[in-house]
C-alpha positions, -999 to +999 in steps of 0.1 A: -468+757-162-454+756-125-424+779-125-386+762-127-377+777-098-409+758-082-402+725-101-371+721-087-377+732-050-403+700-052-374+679-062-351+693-034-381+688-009-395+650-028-356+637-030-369+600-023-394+604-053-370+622-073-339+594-069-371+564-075-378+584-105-343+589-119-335+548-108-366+539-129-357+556-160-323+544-157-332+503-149-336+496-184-326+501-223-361+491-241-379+523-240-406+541-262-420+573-260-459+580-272-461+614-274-494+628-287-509+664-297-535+668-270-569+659-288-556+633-307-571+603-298-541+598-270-563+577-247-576+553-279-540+544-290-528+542-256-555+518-247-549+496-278-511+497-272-522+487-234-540+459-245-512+445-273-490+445-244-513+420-219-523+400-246-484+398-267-476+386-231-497+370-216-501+392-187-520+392-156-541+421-158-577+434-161-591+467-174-609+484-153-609+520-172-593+534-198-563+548-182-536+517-174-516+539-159-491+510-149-490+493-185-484+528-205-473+549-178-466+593-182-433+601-186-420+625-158-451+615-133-434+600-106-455+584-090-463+561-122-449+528-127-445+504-154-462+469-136-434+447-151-408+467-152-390+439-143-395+416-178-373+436-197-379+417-232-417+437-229-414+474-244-415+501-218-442+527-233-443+557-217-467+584-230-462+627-230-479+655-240-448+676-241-421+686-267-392+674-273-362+668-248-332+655-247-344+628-225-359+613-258-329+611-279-322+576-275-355+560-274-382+551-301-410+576-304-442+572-315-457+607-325-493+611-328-506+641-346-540+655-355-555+680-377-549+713-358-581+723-364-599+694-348-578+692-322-590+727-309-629+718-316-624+680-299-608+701-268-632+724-269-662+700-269-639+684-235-639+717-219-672+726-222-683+698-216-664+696-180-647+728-173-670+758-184-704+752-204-706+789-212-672+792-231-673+804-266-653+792-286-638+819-303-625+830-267-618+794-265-598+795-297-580+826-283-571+814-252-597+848-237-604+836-201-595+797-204-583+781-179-548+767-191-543+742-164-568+724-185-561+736-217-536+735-241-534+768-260-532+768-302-500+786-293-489+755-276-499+728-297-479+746-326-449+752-302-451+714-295-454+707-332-424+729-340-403+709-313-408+676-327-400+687-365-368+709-354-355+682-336-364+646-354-334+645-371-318+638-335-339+607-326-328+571-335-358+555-344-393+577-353-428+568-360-452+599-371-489+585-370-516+605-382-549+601-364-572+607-395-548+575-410-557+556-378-591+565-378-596+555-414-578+521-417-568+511-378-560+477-384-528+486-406-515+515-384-520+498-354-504+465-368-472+494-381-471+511-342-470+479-328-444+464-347-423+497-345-428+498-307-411+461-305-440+440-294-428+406-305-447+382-329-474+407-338-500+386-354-530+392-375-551+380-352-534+400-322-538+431-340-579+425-347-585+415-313-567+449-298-588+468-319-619+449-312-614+457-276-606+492-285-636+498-302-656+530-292-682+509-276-659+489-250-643+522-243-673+538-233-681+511-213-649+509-195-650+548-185-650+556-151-671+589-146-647+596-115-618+598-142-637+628-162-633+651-130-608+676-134-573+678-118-554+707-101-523+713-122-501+729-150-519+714-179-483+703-184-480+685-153-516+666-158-514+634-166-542+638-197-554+669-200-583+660-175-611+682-184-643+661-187-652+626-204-627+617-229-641+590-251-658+601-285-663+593-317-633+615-328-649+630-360-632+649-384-638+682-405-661+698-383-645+729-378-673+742-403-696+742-373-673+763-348-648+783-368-668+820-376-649+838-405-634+858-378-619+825-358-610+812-398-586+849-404-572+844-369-563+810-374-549+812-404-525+844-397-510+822-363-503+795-387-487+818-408-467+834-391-463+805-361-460+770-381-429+756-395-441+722-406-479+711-411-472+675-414-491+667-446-519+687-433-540+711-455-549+745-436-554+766-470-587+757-473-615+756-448-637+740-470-629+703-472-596+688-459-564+673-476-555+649-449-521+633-447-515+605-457-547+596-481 
């Protein structure tokens, strides 16, 4: 992450981009967060949520990747607009990586949360895949010689956890989706986001059709290679975590192929000692997985 002494000299030097920024934010009530653990099938939800939106309104807009920036916009990137920010009965989404800030305290949040475990082998997979082919990862669970402004640490992700558990008690209105629950029965968790995120008249047939058009398949299709490159930055000031192709099948318990006994006794102890609240996940046992929410 860029230093705050940095941050704010590009605000004092940006101040145009800064006071659009701070106008935005401030031109309307109807706000949600979607803030995800990186890994977490962000991109999938995002896309669905995209897509609920255009067809809940009867927008004018066509996909053209998977990334509608100007439908679900990153909060804090500045130069990222909500298209009709000017219709204020349609939900604002905005979507972070980040923890929690006070800037959330009177909006809905949707929280999206993964298995620790796949998260680091999914991001892994990304980063080999885009970043550095000859990464182990056991370094790569360690942080040894990654590249952080592509990669969010295991020390991170629990910091990030952390934040949102020591601090929900603050927000108004919060929605804690658990990917393996999406995964398993997406219809009925994306039907529940949708109607928590105040999309009006959210039908049964709305709901199939956004998750038709989510399907792996479409996405594929709809990824731009030229969105896989990677992008200079803080891997808290990316966008996404740009480190190679996104789309995948997202599956689940395969940290049996990765984790040595070695990786298994060093991830355990940082939970340990690091982990306030696992979210309905089981870490005791590396054998088969207890996942929330089943």
């Amino acid at each position: 992450m860029r230093p705050l002494h940095i941050r704010i000299l590009r605000n004092v030097r940006n101040p145009d981009s800064l006071l659009g920024w701070v106008r935005y934010q401030l031109s309307r009530d109807n706000n949600v967060h979607f803030v995800t653990l990186p890994s977490s099938g962000t991109h999938w939800l995002r896309f669905m949520m995209a897509k609920a939106l255009v067809d809940a309104y009867e927008l004018d807009y066509e996909f053209t990747g998977i990334r509608p920036h100007d439908l679900v916009p990153t909060f804090r990137a500045k130069d990222q607009r909500f298209r009709y920010n000017d219709r204020e009965s349609i939900p604002r989404i905005q979507h972070s990586h980040k923890g929690y800030s006070v800037l959330y305290r009177n909006s809905r949040v949707v929280l999206l949360v993964r298995d620790l475990r796949d998260s680091m082998v999914s991001s892994y997979d990304t980063y080999v895949g885009g970043i550095d082919p000859d990464m182990d990862f056991s370094s790569f669970l360690r942080a040894d010689g990654v590249d952080e402004r592509y990669h969010r640490t295991l020390e991170r992700r629990v910091a990030f956890l952390n934040s949102w558990h020591e601090n929900s008690e603050k927000l108004e209105d919060l929605l804690i989706v658990h990917y393996e629950d999406l995964k398993r029965d997406t219809v009925s968790e994306v039907h529940s986001v949708l109607e928590f995120v105040g999309i009006e008249a959210v039908t049964d047939g709305l709901v199939t059709d956004v998750v038709e058009f989510g399907s792996f398949k479409n996405m594929q299709r709809l990824e731009d290679p030229a969105e896989s490159q990677p992008e200079r930055g803080s891997a808290d000031e990316q966008t996404d975590q740009d480190e190679g192709r996104k789309i995948n099948e997202g599956r689940s318990d395969r940290w049996g192929e990765y984790f040595s006994n070695d990786d298994i006794e060093y991830f355990n102890r940082h939970i340990d000692e690091n982990l306030i609240y696992e979210y309905g996940y089981d870490y005791s046992s590396f054998e088969a997985s207890t996942q929330a929410g089943t």
